[in-house]
FIKOLZA-1660 file (N, C-alpha, C; in steps of 0.1 Angstrom, whole numbers, plus 5000, padded with zeros to 4 digits):
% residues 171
   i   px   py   pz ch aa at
   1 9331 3465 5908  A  X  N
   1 9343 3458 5903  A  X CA
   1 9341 3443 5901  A  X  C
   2 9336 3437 5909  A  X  N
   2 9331 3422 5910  A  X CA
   2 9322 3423 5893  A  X  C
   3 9316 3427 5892  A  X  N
   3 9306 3425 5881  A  X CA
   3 9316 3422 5866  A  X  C
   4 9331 3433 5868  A  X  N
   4 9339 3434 5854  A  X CA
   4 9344 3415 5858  A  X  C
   5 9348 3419 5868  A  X  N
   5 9356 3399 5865  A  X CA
   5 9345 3391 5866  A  X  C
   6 9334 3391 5866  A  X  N
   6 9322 3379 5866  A  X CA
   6 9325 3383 5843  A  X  C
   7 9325 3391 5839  A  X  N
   7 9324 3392 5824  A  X CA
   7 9336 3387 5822  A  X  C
   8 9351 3379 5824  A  X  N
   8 9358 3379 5821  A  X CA
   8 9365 3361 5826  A  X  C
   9 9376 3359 5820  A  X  N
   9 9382 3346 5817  A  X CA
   9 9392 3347 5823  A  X  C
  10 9399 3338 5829  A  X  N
  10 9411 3337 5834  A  X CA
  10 9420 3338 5822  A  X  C
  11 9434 3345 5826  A  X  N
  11 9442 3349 5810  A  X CA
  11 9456 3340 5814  A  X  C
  12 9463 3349 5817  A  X  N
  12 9476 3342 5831  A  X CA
  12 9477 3349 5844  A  X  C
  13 9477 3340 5846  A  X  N
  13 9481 3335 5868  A  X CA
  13 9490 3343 5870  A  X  C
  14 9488 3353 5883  A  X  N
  14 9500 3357 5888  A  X CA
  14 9511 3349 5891  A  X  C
  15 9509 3337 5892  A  X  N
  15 9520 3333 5894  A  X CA
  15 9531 3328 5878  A  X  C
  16 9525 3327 5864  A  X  N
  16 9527 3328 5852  A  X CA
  16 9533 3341 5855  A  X  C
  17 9528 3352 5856  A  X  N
  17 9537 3368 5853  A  X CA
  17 9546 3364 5863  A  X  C
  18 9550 3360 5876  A  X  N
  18 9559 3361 5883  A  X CA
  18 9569 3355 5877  A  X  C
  19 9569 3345 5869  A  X  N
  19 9578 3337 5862  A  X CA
  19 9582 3343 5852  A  X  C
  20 9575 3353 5844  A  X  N
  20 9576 3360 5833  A  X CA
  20 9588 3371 5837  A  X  C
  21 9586 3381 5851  A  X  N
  21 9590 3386 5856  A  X CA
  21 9604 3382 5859  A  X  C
  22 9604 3369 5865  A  X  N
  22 9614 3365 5864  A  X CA
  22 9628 3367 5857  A  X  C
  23 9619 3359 5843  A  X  N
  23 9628 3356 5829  A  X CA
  23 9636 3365 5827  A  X  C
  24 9626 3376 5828  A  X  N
  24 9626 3392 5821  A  X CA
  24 9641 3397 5825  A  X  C
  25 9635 3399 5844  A  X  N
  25 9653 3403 5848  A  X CA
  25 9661 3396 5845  A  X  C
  26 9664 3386 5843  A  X  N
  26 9673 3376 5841  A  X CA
  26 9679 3379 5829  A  X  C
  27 9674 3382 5821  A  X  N
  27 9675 3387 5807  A  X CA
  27 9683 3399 5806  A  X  C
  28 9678 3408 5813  A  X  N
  28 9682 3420 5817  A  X CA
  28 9696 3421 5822  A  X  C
  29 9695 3417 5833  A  X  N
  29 9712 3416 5842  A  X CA
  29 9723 3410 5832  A  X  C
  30 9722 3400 5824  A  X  N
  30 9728 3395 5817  A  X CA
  30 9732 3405 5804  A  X  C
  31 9727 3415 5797  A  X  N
  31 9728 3425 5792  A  X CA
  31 9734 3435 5799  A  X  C
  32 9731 3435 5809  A  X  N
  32 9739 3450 5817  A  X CA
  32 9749 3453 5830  A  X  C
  33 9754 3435 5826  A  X  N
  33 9766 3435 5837  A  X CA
  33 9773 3446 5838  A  X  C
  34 9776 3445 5847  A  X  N
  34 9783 3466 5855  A  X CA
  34 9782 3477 5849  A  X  C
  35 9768 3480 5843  A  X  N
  35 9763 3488 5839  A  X CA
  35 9751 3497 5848  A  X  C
  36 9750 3507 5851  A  X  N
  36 9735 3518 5858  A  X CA
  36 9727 3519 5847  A  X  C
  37 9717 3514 5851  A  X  N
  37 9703 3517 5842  A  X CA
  37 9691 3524 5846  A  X  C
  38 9690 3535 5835  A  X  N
  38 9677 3544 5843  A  X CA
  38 9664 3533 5836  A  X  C
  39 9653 3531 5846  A  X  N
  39 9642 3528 5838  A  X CA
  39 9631 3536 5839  A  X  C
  40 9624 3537 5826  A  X  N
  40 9611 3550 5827  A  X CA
  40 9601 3537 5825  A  X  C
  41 9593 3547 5838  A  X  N
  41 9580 3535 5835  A  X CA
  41 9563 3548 5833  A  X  C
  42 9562 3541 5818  A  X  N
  42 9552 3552 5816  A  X CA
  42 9536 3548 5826  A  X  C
  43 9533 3557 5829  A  X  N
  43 9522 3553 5833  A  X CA
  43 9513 3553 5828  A  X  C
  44 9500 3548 5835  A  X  N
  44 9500 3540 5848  A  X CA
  44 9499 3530 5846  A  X  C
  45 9497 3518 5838  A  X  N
  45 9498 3507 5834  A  X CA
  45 9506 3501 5838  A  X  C
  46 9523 3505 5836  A  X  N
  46 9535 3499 5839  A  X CA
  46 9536 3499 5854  A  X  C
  47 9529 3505 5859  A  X  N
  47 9535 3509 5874  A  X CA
  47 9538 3490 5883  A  X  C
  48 9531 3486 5885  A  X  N
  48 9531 3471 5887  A  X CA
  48 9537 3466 5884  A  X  C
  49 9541 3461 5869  A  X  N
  49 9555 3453 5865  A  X CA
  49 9566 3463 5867  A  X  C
  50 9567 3476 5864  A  X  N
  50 9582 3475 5872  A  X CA
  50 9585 3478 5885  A  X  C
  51 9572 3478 5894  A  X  N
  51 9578 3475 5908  A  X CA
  51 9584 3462 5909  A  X  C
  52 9575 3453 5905  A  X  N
  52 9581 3438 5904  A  X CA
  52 9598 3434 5899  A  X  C
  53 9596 3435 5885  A  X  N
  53 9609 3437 5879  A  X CA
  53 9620 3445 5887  A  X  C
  54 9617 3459 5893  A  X  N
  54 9629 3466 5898  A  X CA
  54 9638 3451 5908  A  X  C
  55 9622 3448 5917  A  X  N
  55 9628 3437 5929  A  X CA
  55 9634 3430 5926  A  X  C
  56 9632 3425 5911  A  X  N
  56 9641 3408 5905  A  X CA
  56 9654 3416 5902  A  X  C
  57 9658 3426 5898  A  X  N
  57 9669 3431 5893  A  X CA
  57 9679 3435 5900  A  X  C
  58 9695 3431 5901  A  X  N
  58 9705 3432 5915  A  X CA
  58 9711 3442 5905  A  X  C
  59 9707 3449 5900  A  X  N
  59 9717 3460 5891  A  X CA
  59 9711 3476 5900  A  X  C
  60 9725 3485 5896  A  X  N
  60 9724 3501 5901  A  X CA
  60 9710 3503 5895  A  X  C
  61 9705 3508 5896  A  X  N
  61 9695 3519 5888  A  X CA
  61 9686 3527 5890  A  X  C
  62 9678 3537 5886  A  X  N
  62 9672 3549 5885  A  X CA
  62 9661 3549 5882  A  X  C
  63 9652 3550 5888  A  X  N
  63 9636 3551 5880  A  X CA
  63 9631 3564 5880  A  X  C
  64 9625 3568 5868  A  X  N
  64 9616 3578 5866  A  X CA
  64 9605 3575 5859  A  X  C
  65 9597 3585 5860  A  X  N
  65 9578 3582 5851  A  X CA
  65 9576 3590 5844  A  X  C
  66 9571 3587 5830  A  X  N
  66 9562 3597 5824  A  X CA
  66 9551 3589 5821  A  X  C
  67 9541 3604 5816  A  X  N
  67 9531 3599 5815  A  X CA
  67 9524 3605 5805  A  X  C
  68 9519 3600 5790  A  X  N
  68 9517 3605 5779  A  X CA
  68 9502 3598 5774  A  X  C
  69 9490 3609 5769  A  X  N
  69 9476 3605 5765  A  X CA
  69 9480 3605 5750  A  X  C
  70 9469 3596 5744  A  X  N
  70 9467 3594 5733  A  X CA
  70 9452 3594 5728  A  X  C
  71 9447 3604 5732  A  X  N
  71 9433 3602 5725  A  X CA
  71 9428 3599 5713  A  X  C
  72 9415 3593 5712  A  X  N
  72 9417 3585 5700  A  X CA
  72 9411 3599 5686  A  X  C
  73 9423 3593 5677  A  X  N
  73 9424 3603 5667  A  X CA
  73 9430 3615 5667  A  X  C
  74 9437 3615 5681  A  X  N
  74 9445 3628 5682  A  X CA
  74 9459 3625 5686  A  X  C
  75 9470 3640 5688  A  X  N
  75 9483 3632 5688  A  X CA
  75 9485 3628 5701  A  X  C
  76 9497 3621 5703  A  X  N
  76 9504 3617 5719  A  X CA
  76 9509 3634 5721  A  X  C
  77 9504 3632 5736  A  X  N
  77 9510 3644 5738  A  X CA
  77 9515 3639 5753  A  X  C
  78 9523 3649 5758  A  X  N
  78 9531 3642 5775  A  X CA
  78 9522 3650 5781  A  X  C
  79 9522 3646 5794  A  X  N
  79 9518 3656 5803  A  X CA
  79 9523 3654 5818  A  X  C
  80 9532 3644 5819  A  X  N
  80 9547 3645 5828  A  X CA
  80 9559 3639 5820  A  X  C
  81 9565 3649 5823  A  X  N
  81 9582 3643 5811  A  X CA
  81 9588 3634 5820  A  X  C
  82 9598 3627 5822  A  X  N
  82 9604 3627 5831  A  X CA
  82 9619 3637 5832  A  X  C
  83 9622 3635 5848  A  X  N
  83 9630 3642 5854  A  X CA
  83 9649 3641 5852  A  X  C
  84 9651 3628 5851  A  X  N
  84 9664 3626 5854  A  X CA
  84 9669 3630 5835  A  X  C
  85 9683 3631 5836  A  X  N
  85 9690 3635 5827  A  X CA
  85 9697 3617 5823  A  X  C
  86 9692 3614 5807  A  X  N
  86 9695 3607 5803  A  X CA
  86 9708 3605 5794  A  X  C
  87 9714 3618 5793  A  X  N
  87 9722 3614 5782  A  X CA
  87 9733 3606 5786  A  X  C
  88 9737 3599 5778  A  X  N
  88 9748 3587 5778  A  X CA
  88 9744 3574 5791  A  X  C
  89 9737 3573 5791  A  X  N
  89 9724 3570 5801  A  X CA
  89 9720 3557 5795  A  X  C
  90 9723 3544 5801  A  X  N
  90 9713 3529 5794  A  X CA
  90 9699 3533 5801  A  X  C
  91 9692 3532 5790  A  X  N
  91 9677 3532 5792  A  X CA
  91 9673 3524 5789  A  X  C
  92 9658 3517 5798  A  X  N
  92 9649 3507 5795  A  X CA
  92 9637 3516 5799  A  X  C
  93 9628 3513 5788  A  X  N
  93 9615 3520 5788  A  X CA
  93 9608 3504 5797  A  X  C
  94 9601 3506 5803  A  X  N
  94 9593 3491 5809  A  X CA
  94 9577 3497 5805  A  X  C
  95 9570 3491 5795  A  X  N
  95 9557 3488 5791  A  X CA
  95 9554 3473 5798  A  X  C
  96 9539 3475 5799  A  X  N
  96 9531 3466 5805  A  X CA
  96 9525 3460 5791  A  X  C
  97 9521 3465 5779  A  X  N
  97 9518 3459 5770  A  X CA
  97 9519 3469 5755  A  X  C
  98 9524 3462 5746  A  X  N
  98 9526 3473 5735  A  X CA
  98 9515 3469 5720  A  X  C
  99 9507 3477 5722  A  X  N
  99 9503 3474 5710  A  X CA
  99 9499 3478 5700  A  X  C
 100 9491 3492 5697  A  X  N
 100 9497 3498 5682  A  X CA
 100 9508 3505 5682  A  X  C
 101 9509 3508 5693  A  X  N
 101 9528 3515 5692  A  X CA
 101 9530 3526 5694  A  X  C
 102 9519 3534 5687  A  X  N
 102 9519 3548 5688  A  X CA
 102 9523 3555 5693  A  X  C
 103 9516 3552 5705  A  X  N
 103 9524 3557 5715  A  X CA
 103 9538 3558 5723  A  X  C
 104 9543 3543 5724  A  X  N
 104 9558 3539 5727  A  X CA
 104 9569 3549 5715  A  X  C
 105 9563 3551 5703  A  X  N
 105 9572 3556 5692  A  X CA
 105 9573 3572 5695  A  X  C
 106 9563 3577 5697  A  X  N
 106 9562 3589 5702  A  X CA
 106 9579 3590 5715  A  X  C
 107 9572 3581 5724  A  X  N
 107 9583 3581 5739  A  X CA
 107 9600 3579 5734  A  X  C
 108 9599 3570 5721  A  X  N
 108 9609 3566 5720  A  X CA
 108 9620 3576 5713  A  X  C
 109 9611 3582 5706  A  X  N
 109 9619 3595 5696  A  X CA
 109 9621 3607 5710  A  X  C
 110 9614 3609 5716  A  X  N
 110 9615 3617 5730  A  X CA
 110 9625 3613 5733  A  X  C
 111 9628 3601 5739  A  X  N
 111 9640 3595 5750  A  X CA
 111 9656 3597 5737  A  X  C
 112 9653 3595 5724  A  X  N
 112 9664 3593 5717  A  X CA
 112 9669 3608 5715  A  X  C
 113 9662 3620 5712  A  X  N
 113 9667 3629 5715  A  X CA
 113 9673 3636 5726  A  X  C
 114 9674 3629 5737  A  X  N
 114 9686 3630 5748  A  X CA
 114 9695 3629 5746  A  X  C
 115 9704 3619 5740  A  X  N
 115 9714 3612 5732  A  X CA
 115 9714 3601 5748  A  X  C
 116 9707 3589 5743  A  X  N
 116 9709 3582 5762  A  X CA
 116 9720 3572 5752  A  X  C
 117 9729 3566 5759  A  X  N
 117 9740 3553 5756  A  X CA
 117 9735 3545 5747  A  X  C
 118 9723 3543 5759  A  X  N
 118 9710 3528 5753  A  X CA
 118 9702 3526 5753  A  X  C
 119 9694 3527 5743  A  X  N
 119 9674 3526 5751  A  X CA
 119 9671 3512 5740  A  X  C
 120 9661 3506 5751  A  X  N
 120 9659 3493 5749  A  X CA
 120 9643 3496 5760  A  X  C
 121 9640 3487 5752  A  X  N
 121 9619 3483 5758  A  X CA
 121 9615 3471 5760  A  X  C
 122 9614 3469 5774  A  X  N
 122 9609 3459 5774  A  X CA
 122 9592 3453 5781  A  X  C
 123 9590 3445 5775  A  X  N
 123 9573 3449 5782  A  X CA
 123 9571 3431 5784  A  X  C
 124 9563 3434 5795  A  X  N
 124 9555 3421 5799  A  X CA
 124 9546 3411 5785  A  X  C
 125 9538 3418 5777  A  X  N
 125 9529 3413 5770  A  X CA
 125 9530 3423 5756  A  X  C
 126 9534 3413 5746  A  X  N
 126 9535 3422 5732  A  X CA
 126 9523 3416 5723  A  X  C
 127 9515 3424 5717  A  X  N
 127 9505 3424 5706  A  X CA
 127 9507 3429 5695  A  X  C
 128 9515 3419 5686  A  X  N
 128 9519 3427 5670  A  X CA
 128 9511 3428 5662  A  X  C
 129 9497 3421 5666  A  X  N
 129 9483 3419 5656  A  X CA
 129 9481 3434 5653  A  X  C
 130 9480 3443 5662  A  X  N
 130 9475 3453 5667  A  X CA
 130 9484 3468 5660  A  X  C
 131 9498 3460 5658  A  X  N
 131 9507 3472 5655  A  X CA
 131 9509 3480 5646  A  X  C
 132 9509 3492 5645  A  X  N
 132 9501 3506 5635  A  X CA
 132 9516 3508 5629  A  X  C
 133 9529 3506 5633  A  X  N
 133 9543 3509 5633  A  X CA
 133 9551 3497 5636  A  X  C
 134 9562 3500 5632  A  X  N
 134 9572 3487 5632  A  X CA
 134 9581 3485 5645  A  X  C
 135 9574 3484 5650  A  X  N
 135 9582 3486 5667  A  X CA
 135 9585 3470 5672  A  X  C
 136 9598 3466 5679  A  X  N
 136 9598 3459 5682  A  X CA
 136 9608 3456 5695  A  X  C
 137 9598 3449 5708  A  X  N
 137 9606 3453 5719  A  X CA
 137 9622 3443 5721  A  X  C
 138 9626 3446 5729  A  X  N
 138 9642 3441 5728  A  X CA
 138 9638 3431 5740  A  X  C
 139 9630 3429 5748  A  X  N
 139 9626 3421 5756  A  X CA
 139 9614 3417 5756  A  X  C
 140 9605 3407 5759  A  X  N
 140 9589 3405 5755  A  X CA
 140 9590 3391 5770  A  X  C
 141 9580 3391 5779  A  X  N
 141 9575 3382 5786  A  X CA
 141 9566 3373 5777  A  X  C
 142 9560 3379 5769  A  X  N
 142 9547 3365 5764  A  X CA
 142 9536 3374 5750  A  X  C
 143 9541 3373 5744  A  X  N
 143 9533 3372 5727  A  X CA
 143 9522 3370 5726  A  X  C
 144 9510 3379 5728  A  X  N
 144 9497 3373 5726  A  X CA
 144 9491 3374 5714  A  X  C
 145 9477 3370 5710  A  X  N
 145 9469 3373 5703  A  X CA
 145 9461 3387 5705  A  X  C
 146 9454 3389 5698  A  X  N
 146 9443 3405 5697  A  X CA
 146 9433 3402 5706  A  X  C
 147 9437 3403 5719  A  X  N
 147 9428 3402 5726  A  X CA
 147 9425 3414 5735  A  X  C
 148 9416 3418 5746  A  X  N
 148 9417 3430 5753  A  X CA
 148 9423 3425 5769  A  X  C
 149 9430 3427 5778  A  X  N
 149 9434 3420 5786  A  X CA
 149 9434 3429 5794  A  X  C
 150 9427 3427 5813  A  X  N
 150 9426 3432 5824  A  X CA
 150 9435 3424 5831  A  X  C
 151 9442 3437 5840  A  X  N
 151 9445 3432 5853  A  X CA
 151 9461 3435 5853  A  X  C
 152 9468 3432 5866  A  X  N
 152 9482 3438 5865  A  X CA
 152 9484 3448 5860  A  X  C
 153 9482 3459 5862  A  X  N
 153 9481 3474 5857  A  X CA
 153 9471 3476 5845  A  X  C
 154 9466 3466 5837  A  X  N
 154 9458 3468 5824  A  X CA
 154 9444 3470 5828  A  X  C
 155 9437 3480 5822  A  X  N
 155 9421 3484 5829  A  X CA
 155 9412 3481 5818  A  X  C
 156 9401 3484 5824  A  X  N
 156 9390 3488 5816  A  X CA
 156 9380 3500 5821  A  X  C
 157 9382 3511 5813  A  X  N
 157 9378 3524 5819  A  X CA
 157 9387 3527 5837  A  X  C
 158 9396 3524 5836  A  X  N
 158 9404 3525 5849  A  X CA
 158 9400 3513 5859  A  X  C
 159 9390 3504 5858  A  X  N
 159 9390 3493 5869  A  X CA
 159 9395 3485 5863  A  X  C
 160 9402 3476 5875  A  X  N
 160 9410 3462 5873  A  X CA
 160 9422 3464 5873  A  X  C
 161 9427 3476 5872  A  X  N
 161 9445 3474 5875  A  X CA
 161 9446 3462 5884  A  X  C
 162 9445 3465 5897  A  X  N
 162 9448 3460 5908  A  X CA
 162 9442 3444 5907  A  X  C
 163 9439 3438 5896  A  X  N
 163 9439 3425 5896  A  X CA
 163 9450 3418 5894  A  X  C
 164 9455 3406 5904  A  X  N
 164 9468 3401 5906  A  X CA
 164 9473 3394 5888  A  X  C
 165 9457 3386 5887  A  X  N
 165 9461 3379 5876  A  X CA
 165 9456 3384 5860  A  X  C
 166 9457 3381 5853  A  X  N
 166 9452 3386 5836  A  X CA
 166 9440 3382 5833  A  X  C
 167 9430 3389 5829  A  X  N
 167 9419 3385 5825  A  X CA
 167 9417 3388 5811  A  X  C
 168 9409 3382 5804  A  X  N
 168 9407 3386 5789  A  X CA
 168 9389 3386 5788  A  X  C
 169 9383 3394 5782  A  X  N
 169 9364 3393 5783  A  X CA
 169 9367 3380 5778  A  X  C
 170 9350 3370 5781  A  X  N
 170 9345 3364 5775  A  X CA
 170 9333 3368 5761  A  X  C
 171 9343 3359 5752  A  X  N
 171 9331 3363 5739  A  X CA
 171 9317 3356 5739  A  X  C
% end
């Protein structure tokens, strides 16, 4: 594990996503004054920011997970739905980073056939360089460039989630 962060750059500071995290709920609450909000957090990438985010947020709400592959060159398929019943239901999808889309568009057409009130996505880190489809989240922490980024849920071959802060390789 040491060897992946010796190949890699400082990106943003946990304490930068804390702030992000911040914004984020704040953002949020302000949208959904006395409103219950289910949020689906796909995994496993998201798992981390919306533990975080849940904490920042003083609103009712409901979490569930799915969890959907995308192999490359093949379709999105699920292979846990989530559980709770959405209809008439504010939904926030929480992505950790969105970037060809594909996949989120897949989730999104899924969640919209429930008939939920509201579905809105919000994600830590958006990459539109990247984007295959015209998606666009209703919340964003921070806009990058085309870059590959570890850490905070984001891997490489599965190591590095559990890095506090963002790393990006060195070229």
């Amino acid at each position: 594990m040491s060897q992946l962060k010796n190949q890699m750059g400082a990106f943003i500071t946990a304490e930068e996503i804390d702030g992000m995290v911040t914004d984020l709920a704040k953002q949020i609450e302000r949208d959904y004054v006395g409103k219950d909000i289910v949020m689906i957090c796909p995994l496993k990438g998201s798992v981390l920011f919306v533990a975080d985010l849940m904490r920042k947020l003083q609103l009712p709400m409901v979490l569930d997970f799915v969890h959907l592959i995308s192999p490359r060159g093949e379709c999105v398929r699920i292979t846990r739905d989530i559980d709770v019943d959405i209809t008439n239901k504010h939904v926030i999808v929480v992505e950790e980073i969105i970037d060809a889309g594909r996949t989120l568009d897949f989730l999104l057409q899924r969640l919209r056939a429930s008939d939920p009130a509201s579905l809105k996505v919000v994600t830590l880190l958006d990459k539109p360089a990247r984007r295959e489809l015209p998606l666009k989240p209703d919340y964003t922490g921070r806009t990058i460039d085309d870059r590959y980024v570890v850490g905070y849920g984001l891997d490489s071959e599965e190591i590095g989630r559990n890095y506090a802060d963002l790393y990006t390789f060195r070229n």
